[in-house]
Short mmCIF file of the C-alpha atoms (twelve columns), coordinates in Angstrom:
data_MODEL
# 
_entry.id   MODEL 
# 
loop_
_atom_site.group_PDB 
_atom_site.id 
_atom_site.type_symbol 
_atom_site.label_atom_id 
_atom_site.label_alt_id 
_atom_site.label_comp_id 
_atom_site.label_asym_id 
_atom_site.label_seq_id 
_atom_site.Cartn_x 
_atom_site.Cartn_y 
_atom_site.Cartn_z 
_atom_site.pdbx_PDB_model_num 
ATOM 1  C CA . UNK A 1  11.799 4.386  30.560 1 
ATOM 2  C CA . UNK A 2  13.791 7.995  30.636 1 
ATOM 3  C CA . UNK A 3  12.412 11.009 28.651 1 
ATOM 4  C CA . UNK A 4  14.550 13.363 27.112 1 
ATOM 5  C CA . UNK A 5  12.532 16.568 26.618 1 
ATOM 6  C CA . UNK A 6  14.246 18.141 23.695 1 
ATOM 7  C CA . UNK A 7  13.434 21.741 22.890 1 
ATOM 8  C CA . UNK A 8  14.672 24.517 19.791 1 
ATOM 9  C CA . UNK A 9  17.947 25.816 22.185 1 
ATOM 10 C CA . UNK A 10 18.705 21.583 22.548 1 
ATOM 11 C CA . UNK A 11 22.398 21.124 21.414 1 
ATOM 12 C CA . UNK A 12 21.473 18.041 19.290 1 
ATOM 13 C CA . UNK A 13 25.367 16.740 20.088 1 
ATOM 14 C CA . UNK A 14 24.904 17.326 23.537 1 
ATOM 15 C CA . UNK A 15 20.896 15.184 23.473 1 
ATOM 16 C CA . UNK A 16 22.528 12.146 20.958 1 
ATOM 17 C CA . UNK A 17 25.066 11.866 23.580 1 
ATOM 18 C CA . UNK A 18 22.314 11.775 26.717 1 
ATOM 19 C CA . UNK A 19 20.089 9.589  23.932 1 
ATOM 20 C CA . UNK A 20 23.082 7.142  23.266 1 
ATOM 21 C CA . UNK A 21 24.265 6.508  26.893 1 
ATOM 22 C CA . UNK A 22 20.187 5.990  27.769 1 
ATOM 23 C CA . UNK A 23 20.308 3.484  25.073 1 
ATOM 24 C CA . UNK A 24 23.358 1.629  25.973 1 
ATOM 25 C CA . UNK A 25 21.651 0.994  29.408 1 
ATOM 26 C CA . UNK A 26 17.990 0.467  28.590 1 
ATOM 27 C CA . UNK A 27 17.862 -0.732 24.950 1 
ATOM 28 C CA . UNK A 28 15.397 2.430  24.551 1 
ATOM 29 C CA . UNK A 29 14.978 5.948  25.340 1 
ATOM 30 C CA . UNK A 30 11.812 7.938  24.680 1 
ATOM 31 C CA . UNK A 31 12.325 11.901 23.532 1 
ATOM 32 C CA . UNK A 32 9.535  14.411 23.756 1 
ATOM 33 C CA . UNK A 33 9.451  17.445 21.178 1 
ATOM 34 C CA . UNK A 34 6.991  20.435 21.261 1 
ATOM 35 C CA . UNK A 35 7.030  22.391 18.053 1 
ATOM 36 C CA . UNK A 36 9.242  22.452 15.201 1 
ATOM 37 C CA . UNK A 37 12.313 23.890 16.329 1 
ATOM 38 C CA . UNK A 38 12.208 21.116 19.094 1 
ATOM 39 C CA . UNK A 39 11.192 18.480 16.629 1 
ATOM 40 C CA . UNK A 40 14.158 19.779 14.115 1 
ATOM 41 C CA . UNK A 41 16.539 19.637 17.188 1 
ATOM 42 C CA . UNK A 42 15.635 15.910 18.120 1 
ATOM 43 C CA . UNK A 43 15.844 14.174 14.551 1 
ATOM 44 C CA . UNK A 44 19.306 15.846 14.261 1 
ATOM 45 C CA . UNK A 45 20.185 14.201 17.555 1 
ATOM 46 C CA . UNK A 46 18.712 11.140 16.803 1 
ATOM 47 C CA . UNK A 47 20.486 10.919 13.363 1 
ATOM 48 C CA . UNK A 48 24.092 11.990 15.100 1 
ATOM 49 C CA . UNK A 49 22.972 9.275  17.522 1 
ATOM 50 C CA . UNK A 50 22.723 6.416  15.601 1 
ATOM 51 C CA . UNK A 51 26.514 6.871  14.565 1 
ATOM 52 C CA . UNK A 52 27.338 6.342  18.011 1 
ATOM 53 C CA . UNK A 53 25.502 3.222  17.850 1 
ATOM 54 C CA . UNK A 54 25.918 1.576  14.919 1 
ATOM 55 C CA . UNK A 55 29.382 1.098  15.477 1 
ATOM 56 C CA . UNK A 56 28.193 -1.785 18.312 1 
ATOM 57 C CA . UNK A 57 26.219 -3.406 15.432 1 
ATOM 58 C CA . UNK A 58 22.739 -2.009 16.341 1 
ATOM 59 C CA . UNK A 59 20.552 -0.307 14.338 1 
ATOM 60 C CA . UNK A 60 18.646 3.109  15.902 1 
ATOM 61 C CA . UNK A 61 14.273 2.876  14.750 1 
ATOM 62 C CA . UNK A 62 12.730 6.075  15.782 1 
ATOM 63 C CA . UNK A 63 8.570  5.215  15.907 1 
ATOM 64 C CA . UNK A 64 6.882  8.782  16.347 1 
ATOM 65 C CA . UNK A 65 3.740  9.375  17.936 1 
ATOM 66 C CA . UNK A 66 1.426  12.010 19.154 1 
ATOM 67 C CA . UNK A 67 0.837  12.983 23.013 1 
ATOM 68 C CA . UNK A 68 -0.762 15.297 24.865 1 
ATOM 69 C CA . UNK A 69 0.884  16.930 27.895 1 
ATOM 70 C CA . UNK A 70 0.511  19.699 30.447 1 
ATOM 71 C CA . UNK A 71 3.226  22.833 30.165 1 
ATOM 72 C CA . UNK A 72 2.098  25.329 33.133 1 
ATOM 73 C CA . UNK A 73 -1.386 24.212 33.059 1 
ATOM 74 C CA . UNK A 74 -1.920 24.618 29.849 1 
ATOM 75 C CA . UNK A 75 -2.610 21.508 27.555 1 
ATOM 76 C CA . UNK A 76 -0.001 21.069 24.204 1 
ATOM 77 C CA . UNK A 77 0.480  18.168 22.068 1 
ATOM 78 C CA . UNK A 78 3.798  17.396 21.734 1 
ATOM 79 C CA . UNK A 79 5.820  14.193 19.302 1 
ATOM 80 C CA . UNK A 80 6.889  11.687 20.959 1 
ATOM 81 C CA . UNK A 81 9.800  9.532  19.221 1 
ATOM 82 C CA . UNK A 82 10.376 6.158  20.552 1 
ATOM 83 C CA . UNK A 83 13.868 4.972  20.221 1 
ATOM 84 C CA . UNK A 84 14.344 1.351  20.024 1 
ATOM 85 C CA . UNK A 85 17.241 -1.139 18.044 1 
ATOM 86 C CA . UNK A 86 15.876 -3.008 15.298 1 
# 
C-alpha cells in the first residue's frame, strides 16, 4: 500500500489529487501526518478528495490511527489515516 506523507506546506489540491489516483488503482491509500499543520493539510485533502470520488459511486472512510516513526533518528508519533471505500 502507497503512503502519502503529507506535511503543513502540502497543497491539499495537489495530495487529493495523488490520494484519488492511488485510490482509483488500489481501492486504498494510507497518508501519514506529523503535527497539526500536517494533520490540517491532509483532512482538507481528504475532504476535496472524496469529491473526486464520489462521483464513481464510492464513498471515501478515513480510519485514523497512531504510529510511531523515525524522522533523522529521532522518534515522532505521527496520524496515520487509512483511506478505504465504504
Amino acid at each position: 500500500m502507497e503512503i502519502l506523507k503529507v506535511s503543513s506546506k502540502s497543497n491539499p489540491n495537489r495530495v487529493a489529487g495523488a490520494l484519488a489516483n492511488v485510490f482509483r488503482e488500489q481501492g486504498m491509500v494510507e497518508v501519514q501526518a506529523v503535527g497539526a499543520g500536517a494533520l490540517n493539510q491532509a483532512i482538507k485533502a481528504i475532504a476535496i478528495a472524496r469529491g473526486f470520488i464520489t462521483p464513481s459511486g464510492k464513498n471515501l472512510v478515513c480510519i485514523p490511527s497512531f504510529q510511531d516513526i523515525m524522522i533523522e533518528g529521532e522518534e515522532r508519533t505521527a496520524i496515520k489515516l487509512l483511506i478505504e471505500a465504504k
